[in-house]
C-alpha positions as CSV (number, residue, x, y, z in Angstrom):
1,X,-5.2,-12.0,-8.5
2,X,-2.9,-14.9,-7.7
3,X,-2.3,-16.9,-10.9
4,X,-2.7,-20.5,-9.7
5,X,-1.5,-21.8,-13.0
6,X,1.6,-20.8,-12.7
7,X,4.7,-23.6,-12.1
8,X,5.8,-23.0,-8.9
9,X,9.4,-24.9,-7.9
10,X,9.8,-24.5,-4.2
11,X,13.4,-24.1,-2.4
12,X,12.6,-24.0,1.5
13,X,13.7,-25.0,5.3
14,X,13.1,-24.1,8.7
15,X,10.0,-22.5,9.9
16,X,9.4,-20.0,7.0
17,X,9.8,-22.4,4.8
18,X,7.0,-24.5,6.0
19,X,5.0,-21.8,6.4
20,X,5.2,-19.7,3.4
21,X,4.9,-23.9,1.3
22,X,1.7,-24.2,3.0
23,X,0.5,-20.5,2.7
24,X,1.0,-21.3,-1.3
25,X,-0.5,-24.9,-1.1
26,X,-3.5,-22.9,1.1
27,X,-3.8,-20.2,-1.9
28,X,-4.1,-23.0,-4.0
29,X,-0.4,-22.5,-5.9
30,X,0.6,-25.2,-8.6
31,X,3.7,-26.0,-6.5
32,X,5.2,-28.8,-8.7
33,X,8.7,-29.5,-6.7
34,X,10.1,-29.3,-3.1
35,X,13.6,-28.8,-2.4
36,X,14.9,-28.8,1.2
37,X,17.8,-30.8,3.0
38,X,18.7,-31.9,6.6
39,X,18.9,-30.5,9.9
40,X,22.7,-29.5,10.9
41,X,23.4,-32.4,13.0
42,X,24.4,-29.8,16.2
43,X,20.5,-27.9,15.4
44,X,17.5,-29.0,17.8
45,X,14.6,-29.2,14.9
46,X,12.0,-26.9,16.6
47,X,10.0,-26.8,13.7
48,X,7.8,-28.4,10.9
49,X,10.0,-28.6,8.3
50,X,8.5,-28.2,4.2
51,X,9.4,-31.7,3.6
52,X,6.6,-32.8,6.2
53,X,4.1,-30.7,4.4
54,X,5.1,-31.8,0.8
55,X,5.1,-35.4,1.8
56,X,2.1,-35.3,3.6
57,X,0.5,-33.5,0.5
58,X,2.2,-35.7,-2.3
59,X,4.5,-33.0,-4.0
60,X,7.8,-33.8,-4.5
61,X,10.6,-33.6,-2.8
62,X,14.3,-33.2,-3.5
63,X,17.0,-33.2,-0.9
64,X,20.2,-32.7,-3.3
65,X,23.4,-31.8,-1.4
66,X,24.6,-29.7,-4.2
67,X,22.6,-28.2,-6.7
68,X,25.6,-27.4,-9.1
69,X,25.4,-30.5,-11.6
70,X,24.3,-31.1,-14.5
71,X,21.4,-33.5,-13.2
72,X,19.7,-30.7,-11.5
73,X,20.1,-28.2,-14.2
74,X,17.8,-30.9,-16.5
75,X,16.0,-31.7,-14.2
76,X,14.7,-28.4,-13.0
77,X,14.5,-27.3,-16.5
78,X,12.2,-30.2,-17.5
79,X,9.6,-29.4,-14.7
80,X,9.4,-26.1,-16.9
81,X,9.1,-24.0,-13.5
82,X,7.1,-19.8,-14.4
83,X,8.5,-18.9,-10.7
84,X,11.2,-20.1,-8.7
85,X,10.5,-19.0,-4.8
86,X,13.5,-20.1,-2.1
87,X,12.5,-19.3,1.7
88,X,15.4,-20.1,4.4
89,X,16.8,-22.7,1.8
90,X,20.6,-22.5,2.8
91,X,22.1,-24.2,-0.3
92,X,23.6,-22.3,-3.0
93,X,21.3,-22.2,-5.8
94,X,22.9,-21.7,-9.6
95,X,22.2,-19.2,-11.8
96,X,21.8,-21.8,-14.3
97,X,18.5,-23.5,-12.1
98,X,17.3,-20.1,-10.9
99,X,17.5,-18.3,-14.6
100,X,15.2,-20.8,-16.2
101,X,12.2,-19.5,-14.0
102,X,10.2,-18.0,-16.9
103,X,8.6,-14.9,-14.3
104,X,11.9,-15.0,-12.3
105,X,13.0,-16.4,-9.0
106,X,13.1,-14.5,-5.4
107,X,14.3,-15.3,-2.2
108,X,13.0,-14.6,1.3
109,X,15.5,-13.0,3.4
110,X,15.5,-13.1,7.0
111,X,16.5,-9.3,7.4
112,X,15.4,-5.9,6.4
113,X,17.9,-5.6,3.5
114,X,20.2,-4.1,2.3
115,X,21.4,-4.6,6.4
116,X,22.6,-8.0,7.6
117,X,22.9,-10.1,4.2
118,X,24.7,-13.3,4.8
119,X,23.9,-16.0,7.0
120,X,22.0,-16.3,10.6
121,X,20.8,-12.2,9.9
122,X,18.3,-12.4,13.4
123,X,21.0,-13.9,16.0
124,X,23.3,-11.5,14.3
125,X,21.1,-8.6,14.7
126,X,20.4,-9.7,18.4
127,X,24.0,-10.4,19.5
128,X,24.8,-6.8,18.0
129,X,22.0,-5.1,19.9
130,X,19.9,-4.0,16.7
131,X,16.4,-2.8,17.7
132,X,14.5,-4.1,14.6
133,X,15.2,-6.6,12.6
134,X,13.2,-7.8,9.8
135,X,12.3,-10.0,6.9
136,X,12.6,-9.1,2.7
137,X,12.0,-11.0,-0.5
138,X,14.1,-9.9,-3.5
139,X,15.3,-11.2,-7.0
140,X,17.6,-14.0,-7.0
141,X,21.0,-13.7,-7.5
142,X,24.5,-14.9,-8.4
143,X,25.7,-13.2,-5.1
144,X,24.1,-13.2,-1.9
145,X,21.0,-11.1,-0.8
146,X,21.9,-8.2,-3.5
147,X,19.2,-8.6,-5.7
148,X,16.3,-5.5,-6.3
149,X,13.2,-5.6,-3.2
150,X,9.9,-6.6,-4.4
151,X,9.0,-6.4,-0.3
152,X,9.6,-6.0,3.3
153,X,8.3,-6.0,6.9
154,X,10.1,-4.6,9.8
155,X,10.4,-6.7,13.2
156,X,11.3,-4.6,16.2
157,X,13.4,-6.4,18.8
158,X,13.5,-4.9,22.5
159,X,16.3,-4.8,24.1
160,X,15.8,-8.0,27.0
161,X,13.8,-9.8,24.2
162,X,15.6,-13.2,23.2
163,X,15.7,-14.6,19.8
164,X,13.1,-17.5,20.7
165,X,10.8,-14.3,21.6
166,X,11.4,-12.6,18.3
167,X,11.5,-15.7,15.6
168,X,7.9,-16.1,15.8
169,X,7.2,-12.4,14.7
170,X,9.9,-13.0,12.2
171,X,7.8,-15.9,10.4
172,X,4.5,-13.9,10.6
173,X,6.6,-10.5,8.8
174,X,7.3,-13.1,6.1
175,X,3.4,-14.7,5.9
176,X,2.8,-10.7,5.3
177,X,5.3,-10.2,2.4
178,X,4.7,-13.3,0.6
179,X,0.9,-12.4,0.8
180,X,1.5,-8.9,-0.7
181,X,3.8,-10.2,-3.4
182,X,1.9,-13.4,-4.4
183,X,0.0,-11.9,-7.0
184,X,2.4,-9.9,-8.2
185,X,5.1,-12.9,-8.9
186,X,2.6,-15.3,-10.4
187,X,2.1,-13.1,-13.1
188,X,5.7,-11.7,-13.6
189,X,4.6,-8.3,-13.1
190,X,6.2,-7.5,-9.6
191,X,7.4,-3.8,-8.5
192,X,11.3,-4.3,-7.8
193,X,13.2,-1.5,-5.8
194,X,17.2,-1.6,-5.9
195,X,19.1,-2.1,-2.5
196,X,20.9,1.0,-1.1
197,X,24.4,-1.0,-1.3
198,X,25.8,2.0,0.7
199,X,24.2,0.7,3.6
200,X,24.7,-2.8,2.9
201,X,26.1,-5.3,6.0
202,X,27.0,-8.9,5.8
203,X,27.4,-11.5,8.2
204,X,28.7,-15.1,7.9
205,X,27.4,-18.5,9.2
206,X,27.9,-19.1,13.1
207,X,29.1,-22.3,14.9
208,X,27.8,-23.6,18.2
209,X,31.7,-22.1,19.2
210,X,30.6,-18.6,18.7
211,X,28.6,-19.0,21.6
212,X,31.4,-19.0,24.1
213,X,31.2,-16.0,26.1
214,X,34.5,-13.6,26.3
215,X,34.2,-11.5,29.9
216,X,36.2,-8.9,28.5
217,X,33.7,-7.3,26.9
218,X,30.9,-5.5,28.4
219,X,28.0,-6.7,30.7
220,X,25.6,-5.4,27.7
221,X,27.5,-7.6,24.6
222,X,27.6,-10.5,27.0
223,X,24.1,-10.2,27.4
224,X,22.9,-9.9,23.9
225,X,25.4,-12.9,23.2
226,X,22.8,-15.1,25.1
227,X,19.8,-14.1,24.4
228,X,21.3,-13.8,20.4
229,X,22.0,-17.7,20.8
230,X,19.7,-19.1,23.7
231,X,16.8,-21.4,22.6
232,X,16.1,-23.0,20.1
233,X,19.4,-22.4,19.3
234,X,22.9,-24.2,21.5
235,X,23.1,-20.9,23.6
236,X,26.1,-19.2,24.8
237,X,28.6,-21.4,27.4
238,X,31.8,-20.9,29.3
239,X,34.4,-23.0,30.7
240,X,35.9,-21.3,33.3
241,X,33.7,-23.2,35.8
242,X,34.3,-26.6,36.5
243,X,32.0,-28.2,33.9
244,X,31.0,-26.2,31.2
245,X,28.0,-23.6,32.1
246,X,25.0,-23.3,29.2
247,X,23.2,-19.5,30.4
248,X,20.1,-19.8,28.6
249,X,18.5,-16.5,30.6
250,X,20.7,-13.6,32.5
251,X,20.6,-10.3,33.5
252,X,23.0,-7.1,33.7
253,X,24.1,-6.8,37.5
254,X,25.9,-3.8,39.0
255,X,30.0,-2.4,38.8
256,X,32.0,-5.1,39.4
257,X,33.5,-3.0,42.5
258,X,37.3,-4.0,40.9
259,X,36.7,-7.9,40.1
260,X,38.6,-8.7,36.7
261,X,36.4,-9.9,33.7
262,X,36.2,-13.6,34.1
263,X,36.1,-13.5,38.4
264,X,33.3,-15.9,39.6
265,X,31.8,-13.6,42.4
266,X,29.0,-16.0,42.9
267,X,27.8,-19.8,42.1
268,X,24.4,-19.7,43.2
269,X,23.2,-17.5,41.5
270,X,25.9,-17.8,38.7
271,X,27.6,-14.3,39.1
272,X,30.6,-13.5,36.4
273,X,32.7,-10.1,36.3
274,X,32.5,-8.6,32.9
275,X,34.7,-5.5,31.3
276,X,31.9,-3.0,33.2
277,X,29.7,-4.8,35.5
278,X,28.6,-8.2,36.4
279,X,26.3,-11.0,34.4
280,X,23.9,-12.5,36.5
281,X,22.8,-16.2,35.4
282,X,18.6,-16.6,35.9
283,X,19.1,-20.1,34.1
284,X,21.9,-22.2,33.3
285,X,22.4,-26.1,32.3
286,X,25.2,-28.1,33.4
287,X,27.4,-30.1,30.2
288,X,30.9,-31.8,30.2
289,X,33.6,-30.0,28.3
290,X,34.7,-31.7,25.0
């Protein structure tokens, strides 16, 4: 049974985040304090963020840019919190704030640990051609994504899915944790599994300039590239035509009968020579070059 006493201080952005806040507003969860932050000023803000829902709901809301001062270490320790939760927040959190949680603090990873710690975990997974993907919330941390599973869903990704296709599934494999593990972590009593640091991977942050696509690698990296990227993220782009090409959608043409990576065989539809065979654009938006 879910212990709706407990203090719950909430850390939590993007889609996740507003769902998992309003799955423990829904359960009826003393959530006494939101912390959140901004868009990144190159993101397209696709979703309801928490700060929406804690505003619209009267909790409140914090949107530090750092969380390692003094002021926040009172300040968190005077709302007295029994559970710390942080889903998608991207702001280091201190052990000194995340230690005071009196049944512990967790985090919501978006990855089937111990694989793809680190930042971005499902474009990562796409752009490298993974087949599943996945989401896991584990104890808090000083480093990142190491600490002992309390649980886990799988995602599976096929291989012409793009990452708009997969995100969704992502956010309902993270509804299905925290719902297992609810009970559990309001009353400090949760089952906690070490990772397998053997098979551990990390990944860092990416740029909208990791997007640009290199023709010397094959048709099939090219491909995952842009669906790893396309929307709602800034997609993948090249220069080498005359303004600079957004592909949003592709597919994987035949041998490029000789062409070197990079040749232009066609502009309607876009046709590229990669290392192997040719990318076909099926979608593409016109930008001007910085």
């Amino acid at each position: 049974m879910i212990n709706t006493e407990a203090r719950i201080v909430f850390f939590g952005f993007s889609d996740v985040g507003y769902r998992c806040l309003k799955y423990l507003w829904d359960q009826g969860c003393n959530v006494v304090a939101v912390f959140t932050h901004d868009t990144d000023a190159h993101e397209t803000e696709w979703f309801e963020t928490p700060e929406s829902f804690a505003k619209k709901e009267f909790i409140d809301v914090f949107k530090p840019t750092t969380l390692k001062t003094e002021k926040w270490f009172r300040k968190i320790k005077y709302m007295k919190p029994d559970l710390i939760l942080s889903c998608y927040y991207r702001n280091f959190i201190p052990e000194e704030i995340f230690s005071q949680a009196k049944f512990g603090a967790y985090n919501m990873h978006g990855s089937y640990l111990p694989t793809y710690r680190g930042r971005a975990p499902l474009n990562w997974a796409v752009i490298n051609g993974e087949d599943y993907t996945g989401v896991s919330l584990h104890v808090m941390e000083k480093s990142f994504d190491t600490g002992d599973i309390v649980a886990q869903e799988k995602v599976t990704i096929a291989p012409d899915e793009y990452v708009g296709d997969i995100q969704p599934r992502v956010t309902e494999a993270a509804l299905k944790v925290l719902e297992k593990a609810l009970p559990s972590l309001t009353n400090g009593t949760p089952t906690l599994a070490p990772q397998d640091n053997s098979k551990a991977s990390y990944f860092g942050r990416r740029t909208p300039e990791d997007g640009r696509i290199d023709f010397t690698k094959s048709a099939r990296e090219v491909f995952n590239l842009i669906r790893g990227v396309s929307r709602p993220y800034p997609g993948a782009f090249t220069d080498i035509t005359p303004n600079r090409t957004i592909i949003w959608r592709a597919k994987i043409g035949e041998g490029t009968n000789g062409a070197p990576p990079g040749e232009i065989a066609s502009a309607s539809p876009l046709k590229i020579a990669c290392a192997d065979k040719f990318i076909i654009a099926e979608e593409i938006e016109e930008a001007q070059k910085p």
